[in-house]
Structures are given as structure tokens and as C-alpha cells.
GUFIKE-484427 format. One record per residue (C-alpha): x, y, z; residue in one letter. Coordinates in nm, 4 decimals. Example, Ala and Ser with C-alpha at 12.3 -4.5 7.8 and 13.67 -1.06 7.14 Angstrom:
! residues 2
ATOM, x, y, z, voba
ATOM, 1.2300, -0.4500, 0.7800, a;
ATOM, 1.3670, -0.1060, 0.7140, s;
END
This chain:
! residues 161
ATOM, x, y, z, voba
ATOM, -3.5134, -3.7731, 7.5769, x;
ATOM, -3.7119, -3.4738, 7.4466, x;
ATOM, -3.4837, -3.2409, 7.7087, x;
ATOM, -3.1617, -3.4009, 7.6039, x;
ATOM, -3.2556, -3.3080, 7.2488, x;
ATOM, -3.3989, -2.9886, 7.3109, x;
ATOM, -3.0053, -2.8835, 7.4853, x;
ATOM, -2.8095, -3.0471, 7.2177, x;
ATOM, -2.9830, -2.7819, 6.9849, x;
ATOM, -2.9754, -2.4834, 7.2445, x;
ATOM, -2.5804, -2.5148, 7.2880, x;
ATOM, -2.4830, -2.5949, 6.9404, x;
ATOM, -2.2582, -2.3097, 6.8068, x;
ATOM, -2.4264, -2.1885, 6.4403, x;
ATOM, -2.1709, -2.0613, 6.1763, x;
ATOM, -1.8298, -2.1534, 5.9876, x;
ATOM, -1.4536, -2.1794, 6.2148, x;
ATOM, -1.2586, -1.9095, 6.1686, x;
ATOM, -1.0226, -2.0379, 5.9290, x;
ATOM, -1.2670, -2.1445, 5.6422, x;
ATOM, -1.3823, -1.7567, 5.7102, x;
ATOM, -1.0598, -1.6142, 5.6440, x;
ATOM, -0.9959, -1.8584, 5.3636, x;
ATOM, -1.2940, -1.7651, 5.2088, x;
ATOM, -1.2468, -1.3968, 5.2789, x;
ATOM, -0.8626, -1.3935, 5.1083, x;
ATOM, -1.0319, -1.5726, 4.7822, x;
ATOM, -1.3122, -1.2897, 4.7550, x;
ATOM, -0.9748, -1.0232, 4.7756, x;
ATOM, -0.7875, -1.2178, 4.5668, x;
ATOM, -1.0865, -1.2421, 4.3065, x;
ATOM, -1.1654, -0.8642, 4.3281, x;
ATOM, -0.8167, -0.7027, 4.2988, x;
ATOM, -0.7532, -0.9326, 3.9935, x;
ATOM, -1.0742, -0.8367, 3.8382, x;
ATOM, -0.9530, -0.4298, 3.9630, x;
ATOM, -0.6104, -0.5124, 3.7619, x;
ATOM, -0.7748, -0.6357, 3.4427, x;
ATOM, -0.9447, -0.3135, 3.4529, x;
ATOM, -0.7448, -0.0757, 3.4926, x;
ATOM, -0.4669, -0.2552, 3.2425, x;
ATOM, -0.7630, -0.2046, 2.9687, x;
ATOM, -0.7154, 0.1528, 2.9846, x;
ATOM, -0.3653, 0.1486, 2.8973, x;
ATOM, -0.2325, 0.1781, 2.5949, x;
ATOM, 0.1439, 0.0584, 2.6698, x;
ATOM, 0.2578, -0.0663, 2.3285, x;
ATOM, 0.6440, -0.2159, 2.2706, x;
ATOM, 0.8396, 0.0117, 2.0635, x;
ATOM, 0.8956, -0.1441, 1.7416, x;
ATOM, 1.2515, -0.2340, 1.6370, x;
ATOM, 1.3296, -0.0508, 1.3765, x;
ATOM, 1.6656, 0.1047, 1.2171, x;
ATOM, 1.6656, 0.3870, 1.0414, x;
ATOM, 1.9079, 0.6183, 0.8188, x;
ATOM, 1.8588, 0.9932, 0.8035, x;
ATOM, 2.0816, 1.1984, 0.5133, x;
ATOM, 2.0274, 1.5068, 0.3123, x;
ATOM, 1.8879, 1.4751, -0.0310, x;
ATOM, 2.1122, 1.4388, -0.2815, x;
ATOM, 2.0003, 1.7571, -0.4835, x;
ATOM, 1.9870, 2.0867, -0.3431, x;
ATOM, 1.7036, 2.2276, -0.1590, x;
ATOM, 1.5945, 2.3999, -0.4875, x;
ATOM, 1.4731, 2.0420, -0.6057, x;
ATOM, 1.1835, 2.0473, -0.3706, x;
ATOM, 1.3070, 1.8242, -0.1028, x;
ATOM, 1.5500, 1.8250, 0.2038, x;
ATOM, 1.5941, 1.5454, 0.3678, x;
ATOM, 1.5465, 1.1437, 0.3214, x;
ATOM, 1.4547, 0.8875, 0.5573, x;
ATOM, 1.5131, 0.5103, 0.5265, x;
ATOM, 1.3768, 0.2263, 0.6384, x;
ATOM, 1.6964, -0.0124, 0.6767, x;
ATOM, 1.5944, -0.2948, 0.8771, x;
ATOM, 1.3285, -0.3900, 1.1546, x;
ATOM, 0.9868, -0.4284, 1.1567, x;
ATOM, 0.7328, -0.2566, 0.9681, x;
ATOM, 0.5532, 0.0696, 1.0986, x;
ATOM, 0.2461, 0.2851, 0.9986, x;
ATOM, 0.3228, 0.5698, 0.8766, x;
ATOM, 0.0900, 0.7931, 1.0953, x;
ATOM, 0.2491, 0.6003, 1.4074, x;
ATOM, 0.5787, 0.8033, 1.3317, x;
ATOM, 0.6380, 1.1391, 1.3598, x;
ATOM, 0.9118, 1.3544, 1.3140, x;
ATOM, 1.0460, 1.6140, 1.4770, x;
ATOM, 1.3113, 1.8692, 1.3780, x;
ATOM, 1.4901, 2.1433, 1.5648, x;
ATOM, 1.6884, 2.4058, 1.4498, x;
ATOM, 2.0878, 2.4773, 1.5410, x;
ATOM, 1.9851, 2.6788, 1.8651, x;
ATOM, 1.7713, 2.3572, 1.9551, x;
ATOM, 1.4197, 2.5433, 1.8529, x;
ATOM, 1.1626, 2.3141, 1.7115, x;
ATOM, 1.0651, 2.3888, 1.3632, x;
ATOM, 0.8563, 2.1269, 1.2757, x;
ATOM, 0.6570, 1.8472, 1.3789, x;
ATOM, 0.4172, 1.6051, 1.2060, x;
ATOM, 0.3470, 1.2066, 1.1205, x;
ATOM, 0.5136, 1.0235, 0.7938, x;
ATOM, 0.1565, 1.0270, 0.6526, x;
ATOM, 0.1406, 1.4373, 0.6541, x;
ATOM, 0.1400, 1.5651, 0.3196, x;
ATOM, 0.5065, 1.7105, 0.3936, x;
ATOM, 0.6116, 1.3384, 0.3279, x;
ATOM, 0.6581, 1.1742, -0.0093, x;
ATOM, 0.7186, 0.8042, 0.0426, x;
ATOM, 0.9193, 0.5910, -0.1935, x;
ATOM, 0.8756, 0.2916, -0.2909, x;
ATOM, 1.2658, 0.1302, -0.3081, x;
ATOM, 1.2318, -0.2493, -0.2434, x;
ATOM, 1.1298, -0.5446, -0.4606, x;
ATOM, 0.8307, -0.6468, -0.2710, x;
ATOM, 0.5242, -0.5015, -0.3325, x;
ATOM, 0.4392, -0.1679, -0.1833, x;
ATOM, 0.1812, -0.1055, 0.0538, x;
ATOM, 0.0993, 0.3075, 0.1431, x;
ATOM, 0.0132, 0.2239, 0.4858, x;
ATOM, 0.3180, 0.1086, 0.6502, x;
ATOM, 0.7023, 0.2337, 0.6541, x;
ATOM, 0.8814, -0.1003, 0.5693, x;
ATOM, 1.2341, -0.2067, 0.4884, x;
ATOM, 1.3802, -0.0962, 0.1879, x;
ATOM, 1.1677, 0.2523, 0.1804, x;
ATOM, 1.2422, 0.5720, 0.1836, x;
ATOM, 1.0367, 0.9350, 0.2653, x;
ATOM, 1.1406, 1.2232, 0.1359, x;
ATOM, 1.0705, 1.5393, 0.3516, x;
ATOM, 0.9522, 1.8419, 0.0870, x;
ATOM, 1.1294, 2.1495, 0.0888, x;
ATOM, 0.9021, 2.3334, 0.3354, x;
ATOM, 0.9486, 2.0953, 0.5639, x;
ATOM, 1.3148, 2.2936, 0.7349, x;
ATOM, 1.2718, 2.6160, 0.4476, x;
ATOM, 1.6799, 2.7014, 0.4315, x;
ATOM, 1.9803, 2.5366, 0.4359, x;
ATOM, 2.1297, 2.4552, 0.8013, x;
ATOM, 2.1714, 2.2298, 1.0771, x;
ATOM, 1.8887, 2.0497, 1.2231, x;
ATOM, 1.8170, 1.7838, 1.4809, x;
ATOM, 1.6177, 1.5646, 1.2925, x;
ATOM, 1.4142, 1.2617, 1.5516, x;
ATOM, 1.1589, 1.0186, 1.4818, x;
ATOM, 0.9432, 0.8872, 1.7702, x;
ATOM, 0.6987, 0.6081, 1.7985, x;
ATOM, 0.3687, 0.7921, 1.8741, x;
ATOM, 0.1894, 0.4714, 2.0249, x;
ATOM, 0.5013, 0.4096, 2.2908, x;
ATOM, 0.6052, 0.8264, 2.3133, x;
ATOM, 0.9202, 0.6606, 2.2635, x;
ATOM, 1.2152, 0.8183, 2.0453, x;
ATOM, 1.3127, 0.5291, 1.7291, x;
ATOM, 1.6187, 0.7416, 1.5834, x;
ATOM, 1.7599, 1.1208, 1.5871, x;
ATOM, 2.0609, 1.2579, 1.4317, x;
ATOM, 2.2315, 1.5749, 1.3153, x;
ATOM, 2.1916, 1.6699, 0.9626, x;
ATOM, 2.3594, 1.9607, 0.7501, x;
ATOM, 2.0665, 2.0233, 0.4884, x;
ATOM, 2.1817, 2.2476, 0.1636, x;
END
């Protein structure tokens, strides 16, 4: 009985079938490249462009008043200021300036009925770029971006005097 025993043991095949192996194997991938993705998403900084509508126009007064140009906030959501920034090329498509809405070459307004609050562009505002902003009358691409998302919000052509 001993020897029957004693061969049952010997020829017994140790370890797991093949198919719980590979099951188990796919769930350790699975596990790891999920864990790799979670990651790796951390380090991006992928944010949604707000929606936001704008209206660009040249200030009512002349240039001689101190400012150029006016931007308001018409509808959409609400944006810090230093996520915006505008850009603004000349007639020949040369860029002349470039900052955020929180530079000191911005003067924000307060327009709407709500109360105001200096750290986000909301509806019913308006900033007024100063004077040194273009420097002379003349035609100028004027664009706002959304620094967060590199993505451009609003351009348009304006005749400044």
C-alpha cells in the first residue's frame, strides 16, 4: 500500500493548467497598463476650452484718451483673467504684442449688475486695452486664446484710431 502511495505522489503533475495561467497572466497586464494609463493621464494638463463669446471694437474715443481697444465678455462661461491672453498683429501680420487680461496693459470694467469679482472675465465685462498696448492708429489682428487649452477663443480685424 506504502508503494501504491509512494507512485501516486511521484507521477502527480505539480502546478496550475495552462488556462488559469494565462488568465491570470492577462489580469496582471490588464492591471498594470491601467495603472501605466492613470499615470501618464496625471501629467497632462488637457483642459476643455471654455465657451465663451466675445466682442472686440475700437474704443469709442480716440487713441489720445489712453486706450485702444475694448473687449467684451458677451456670453459663456466665466474665465480668469490670467488664463487669457491676447495677441495682436500688425497689417503685415507682425506680432506686436502679447500678454494675459491680468497684465497691467488691461483695465477691466466692471459693466453688469452682479457683483464684480477681479479674478475672472465674466459676462457683461469689458477690458480696455491702454494706449501702449498697439501705439498708432492702424489695422491689427486682434486674438484671444485660452492659455490652459493653447486653444484660440476669438480673433478679428480691428481699425484702431
Amino acid at each position: 500500500m506504502y508503494r501504491v502511495l509512494l507512485s501516486m505522489l511521484k507521477n502527480r503533475k505539480g502546478g496550475i493548467s495552462t488556462v488559469v495561467a494565462t488568465l491570470l497572466l492577462l489580469g496582471a497586464v490588464i492591471a498594470a497598463s491601467t495603472y501605466l494609463a492613470s499615470f501618464v493621464s496625471g501629467f497632462m494638463n488637457l483642459k476643455q476650452t471654455p465657451n465663451l463669446q466675445l466682442v472686440i471694437q475700437d474704443y469709442p474715443d480716440s487713441l489720445d484718451s489712453g486706450f485702444s481697444f475694448v473687449i467684451r465678455h458677451i456670453g459663456g462661461d466665466a474665465v480668469r483673467f490670467e488664463d487669457i491672453m491676447v495677441v495682436i498683429c500688425d497689417s503685415s501680420g507682425d506680432m506686436v504684442y502679447s500678454g494675459t487680461l491680468n497684465s497691467e496693459d488691461f483695465l477691466a470694467n466692471q459693466v453688469s449688475i452682479r457683483g464684480y469679482n477681479s479674478t475672472f472675465f465674466e459676462v457683461g465685462e469689458q477690458v480696455l486695452a491702454k494706449r501702449e498696448v498697439v501705439g498708432s492708429e492702424g489695422v491689427y489682428e486682434i486674438s484671444v486664446y485660452y492659455i490652459p487649452s493653447n486653444s484660440m477663443i476669438y480673433t478679428k480685424r480691428v481699425f484702431l484710431s
